[in-house]
C-alpha positions in Angstrom: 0.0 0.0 0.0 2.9 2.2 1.0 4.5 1.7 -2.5 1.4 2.3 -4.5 0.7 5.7 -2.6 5.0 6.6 -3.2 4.4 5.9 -6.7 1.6 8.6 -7.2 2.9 12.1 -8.5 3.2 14.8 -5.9 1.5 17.0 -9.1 -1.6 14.8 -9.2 -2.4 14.6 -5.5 -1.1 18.0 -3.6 -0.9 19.3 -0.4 -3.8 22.3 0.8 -1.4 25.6 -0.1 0.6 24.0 -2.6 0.5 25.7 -6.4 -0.3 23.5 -9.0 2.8 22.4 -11.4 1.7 25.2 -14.1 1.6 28.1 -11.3 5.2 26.5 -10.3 6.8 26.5 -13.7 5.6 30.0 -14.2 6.7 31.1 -10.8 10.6 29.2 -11.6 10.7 31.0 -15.1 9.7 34.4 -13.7 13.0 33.5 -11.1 15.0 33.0 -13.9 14.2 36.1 -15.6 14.8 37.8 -12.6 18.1 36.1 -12.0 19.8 36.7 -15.9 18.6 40.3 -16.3 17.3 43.3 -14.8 13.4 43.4 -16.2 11.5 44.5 -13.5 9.2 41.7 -13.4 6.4 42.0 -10.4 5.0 39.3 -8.2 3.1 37.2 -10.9 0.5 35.8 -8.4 0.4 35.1 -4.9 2.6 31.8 -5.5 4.9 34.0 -7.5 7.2 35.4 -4.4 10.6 37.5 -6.0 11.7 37.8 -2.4 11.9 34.2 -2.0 12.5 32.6 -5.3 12.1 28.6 -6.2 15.7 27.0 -5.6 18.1 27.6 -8.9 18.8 23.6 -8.7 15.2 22.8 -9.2 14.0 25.9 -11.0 16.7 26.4 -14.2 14.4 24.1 -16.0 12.5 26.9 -16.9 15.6 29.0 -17.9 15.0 28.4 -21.7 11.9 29.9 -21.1 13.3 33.0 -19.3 16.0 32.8 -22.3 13.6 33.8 -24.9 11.8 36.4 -22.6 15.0 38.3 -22.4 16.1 38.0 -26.2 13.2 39.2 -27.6 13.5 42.7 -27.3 17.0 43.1 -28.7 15.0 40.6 -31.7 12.3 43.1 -32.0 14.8 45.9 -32.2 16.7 44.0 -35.0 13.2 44.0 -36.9 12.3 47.2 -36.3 15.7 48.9 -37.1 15.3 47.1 -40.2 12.6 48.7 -41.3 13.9 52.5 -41.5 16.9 53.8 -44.0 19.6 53.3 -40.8 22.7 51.0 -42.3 22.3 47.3 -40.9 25.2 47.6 -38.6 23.3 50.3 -36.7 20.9 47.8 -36.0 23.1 44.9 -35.1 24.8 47.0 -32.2 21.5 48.6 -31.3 20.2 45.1 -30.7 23.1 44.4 -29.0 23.0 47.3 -26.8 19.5 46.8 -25.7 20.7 43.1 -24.7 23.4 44.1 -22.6 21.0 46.8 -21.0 18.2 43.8 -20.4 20.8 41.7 -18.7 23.1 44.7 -17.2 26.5 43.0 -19.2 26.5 39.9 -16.8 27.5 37.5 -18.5 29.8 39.9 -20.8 31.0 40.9 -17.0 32.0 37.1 -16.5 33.7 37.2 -19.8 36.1 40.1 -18.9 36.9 38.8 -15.8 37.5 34.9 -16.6 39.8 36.2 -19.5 41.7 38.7 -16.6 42.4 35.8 -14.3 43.0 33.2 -17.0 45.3 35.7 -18.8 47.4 37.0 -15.9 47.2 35.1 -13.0 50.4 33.3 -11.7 48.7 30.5 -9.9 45.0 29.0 -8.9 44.7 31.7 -6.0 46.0 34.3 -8.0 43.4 33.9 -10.6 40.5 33.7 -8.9 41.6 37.0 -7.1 41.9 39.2 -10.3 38.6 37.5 -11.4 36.8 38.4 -8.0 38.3 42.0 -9.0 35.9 44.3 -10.0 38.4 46.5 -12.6 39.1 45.5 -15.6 42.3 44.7 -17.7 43.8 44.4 -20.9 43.0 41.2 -21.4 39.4 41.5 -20.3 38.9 44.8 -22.4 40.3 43.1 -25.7 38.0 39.8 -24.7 34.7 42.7 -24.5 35.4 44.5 -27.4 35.9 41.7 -29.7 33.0 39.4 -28.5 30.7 42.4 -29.4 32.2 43.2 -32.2 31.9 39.4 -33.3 27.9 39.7 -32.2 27.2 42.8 -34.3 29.2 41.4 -37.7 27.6 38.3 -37.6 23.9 39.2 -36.7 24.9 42.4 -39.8 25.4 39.7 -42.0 22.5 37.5 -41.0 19.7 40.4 -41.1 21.3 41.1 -44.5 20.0 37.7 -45.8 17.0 37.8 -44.0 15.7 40.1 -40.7 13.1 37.5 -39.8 15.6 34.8 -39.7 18.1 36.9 -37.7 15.8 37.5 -34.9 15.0 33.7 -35.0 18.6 32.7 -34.9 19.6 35.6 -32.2 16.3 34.3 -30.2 17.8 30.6 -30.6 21.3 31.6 -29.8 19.9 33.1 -26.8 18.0 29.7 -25.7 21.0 27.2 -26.3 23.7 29.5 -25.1 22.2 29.8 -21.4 20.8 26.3 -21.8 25.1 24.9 -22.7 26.4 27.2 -20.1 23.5 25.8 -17.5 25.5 22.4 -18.5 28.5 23.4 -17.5 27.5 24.3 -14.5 26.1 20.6 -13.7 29.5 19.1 -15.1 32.4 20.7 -13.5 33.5 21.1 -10.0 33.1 24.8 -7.8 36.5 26.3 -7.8 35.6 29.0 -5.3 33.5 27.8 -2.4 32.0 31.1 -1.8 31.1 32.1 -5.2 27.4 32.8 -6.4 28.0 29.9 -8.7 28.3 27.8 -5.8 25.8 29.6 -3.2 22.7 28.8 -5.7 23.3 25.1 -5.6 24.1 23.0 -8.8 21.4 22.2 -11.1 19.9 18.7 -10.9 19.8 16.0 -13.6 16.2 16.4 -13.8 15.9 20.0 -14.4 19.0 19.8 -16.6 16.9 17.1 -19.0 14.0 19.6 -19.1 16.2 22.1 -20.3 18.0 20.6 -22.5 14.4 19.1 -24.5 12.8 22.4 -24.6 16.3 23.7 -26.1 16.4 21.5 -28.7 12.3 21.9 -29.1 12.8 25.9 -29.6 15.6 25.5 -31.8 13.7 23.0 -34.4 11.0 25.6 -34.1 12.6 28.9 -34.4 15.8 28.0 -36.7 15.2 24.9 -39.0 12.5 26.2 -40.9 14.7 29.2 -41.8 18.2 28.3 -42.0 17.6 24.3 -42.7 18.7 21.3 -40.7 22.3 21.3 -42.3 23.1 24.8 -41.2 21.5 24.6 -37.4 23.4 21.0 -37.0 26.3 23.1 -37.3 25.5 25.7 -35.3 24.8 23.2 -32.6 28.4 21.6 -32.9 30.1 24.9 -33.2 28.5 26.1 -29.8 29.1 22.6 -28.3 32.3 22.8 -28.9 33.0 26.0 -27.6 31.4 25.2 -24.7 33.4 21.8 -24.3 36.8 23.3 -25.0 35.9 26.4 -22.6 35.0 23.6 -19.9 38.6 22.0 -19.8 41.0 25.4 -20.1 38.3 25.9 -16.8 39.3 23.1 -15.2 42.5 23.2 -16.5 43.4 27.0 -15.2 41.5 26.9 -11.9 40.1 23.4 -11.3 36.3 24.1 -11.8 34.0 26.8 -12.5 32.5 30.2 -11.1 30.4 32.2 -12.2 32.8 34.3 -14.6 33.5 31.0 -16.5 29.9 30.1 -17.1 28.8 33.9 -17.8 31.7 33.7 -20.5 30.2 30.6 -21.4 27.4 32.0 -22.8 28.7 34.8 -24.8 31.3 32.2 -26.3 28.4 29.7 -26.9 26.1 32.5 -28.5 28.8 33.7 -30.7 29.6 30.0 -32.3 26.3 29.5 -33.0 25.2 32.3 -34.8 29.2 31.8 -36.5 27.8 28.2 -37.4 24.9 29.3 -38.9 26.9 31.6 -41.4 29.9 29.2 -41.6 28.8 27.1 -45.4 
C-alpha cells in the first residue's frame, strides 16, 4: 500500500497551499528572468514570491523559457531597425546594446573577468583574485570589445540575408547558449566555495533534462525552418564545442567553475552558433 501511494505524483495529489505544477513553472521562469537580467518583473501571483525565489537547482528548467523572454526585445529591435533607411550595422549594435542593458553585461562581466584571471594570474589563487576584482584589464577589455564586435558582424550579416531569420537565430542563440552554459555548470566542479556559482546550488539532472528538451524543441522551431537542418546542426556543434573546450581550459586553469566561467560561457556559446549558422 505504502508503494502504490510513493508511486503517485506529488502534481496529481497536492498538499492544501501548494500551487499547482503550471503556477510552479511559471513562478521558476519568472525567477530565472529575474536572475539573468534586470526586467523588472512584479510578483506574478500570490505563489509567484521575488523575495523568495524557487531553488536555482530545481527551478533552471524553466531557464529556456526566461532565455527567450530576455532575447526578444534586442529581436524586435533588429526587426524594427530594419525597417527605417539606418545601415544594418546600426541595427546589429542597437540590438546588442539593448541586450546588454536587459541583462546589465552579466555575462559579458563574466567574460572580462574569466579572461583577466585566465590571462594574468600566476597561480589558482592568483586567478580567482583578479577574477573576484571588479576593474578591468587588458585582457578583459580586448575579450569585451571583440566578443561584441563578433555579435554585431555576424547578426549584420544575418539580417542582410533575412531580418526574420536573424531575430530567429539571435532568439535561438539566446536559448541554447544559457541552456550549454546551465551544463556546465552541472558538469564541472566549484573552484571558489563562496562564489554565487556555488551559493545557488548545482542544477539537478532532472531540471538539466528539461532544459535541454525544450532547447532542442525551440531551436527546431525557431531555426530549422529558416536556415535548414544542415546549417542549425552546425550551429549546434560549433556552440558545443566551444562550450566543451571552454570547460577544460576551466578546469584546466582553476580546477572548476565560477560564475565568470559560465557567464563567458554563454557569450562564447552564442557567438559560435550564430558563426555556425553563417559558416557554409
Amino acid at each position: 500500500m505504502n508503494d502504490e501511494a510513493d508511486a503517485i505524483s506529488t502534481d496529481a495529489v497536492r498538499l492544501p497551499g501548494t500551487p499547482p505544477l503550471w503556477l510552479r513553472l511559471i513562478g521558476e521562469a519568472a525567477a530565472m528572468v529575474r536572475f539573468y537580467s534586470r526586467l523588472p518583473l512584479p510578483a506574478l501571483g500570490r505563489f509567484d514570491d521575488p523575495a523568495n525565489p524557487p531553488p536555482f537547482a530545481h527551478a533552471c528548467r524553466m531557464l529556456p523559457v526566461a532565455s527567450l523572454l530576455i532575447a526578444l526585445p534586442p529581436a524586435l529591435a533588429l526587426l524594427l531597425l530594419r525597417l527605417t533607411a539606418l545601415p544594418t550595422l546600426f541595427g546589429a549594435t542597437a540590438a546588442v546594446a539593448v541586450g546588454l542593458t536587459i541583462t546589465g553585461a552579466l555575462h559579458e562581466d563574466g567574460l572580462a573577468d574569466m579572461v583577466d584571471g585566465f590571462g594574468g594570474g600566476r597561480d589558482v589563487a592568483h586567478k580567482l583574485a583578479i577574477m573576484k576584482d571588479s576593474r578591468i584589464g587588458s585582457y578583459g577589455a580586448a575579450a569585451l570589445m571583440l566578443s561584441l564586435m563578433a555579435r554585431v558582424i555576424l547578426l549584420a550579416t544575418l539580417v542582410e540575408h533575412s531580418p526574420i531569420i536573424a531575430a530567429t537565430g539571435l532568439l535561438a542563440a539566446a536559448i541554447l547558449s544559457r541552456t550549454l552554459s546551465l551544463g556546465l555548470f552541472a558538469a564541472l566542479p566549484a573552484a571558489r566555495v563562496d562564489g554565487v556559482a556555488s551559493a545557488i546550488g548545482r542544477p539537478d539532472s532532472a531540471a538539466i533534462a528539461v532544459a535541454g528538451a525544450l532547447t532542442i524543441l525551440s531551436i527546431l522551431t525557431l531555426t530549422v525552418p529558416g536556415f535548414g537542418a544542415g546549417r542549425v546542426f552546425i550551429g549546434l556543434v560549433v556552440a558545443v564545442a566551444v562550450t566543451l573546450g571552454l570547460g577544460r581550459i576551466a578546469n584546466h586553469q582553476i580546477g572548476g567553475q565560477t560564475g565568470d566561467v559560465l557567464g563567458a560561457a554563454q557569450v562564447l556559446a552564442e557567438i559560435g552558433f550564430l558563426a555556425g549558422l553563417l559558416a557554409v
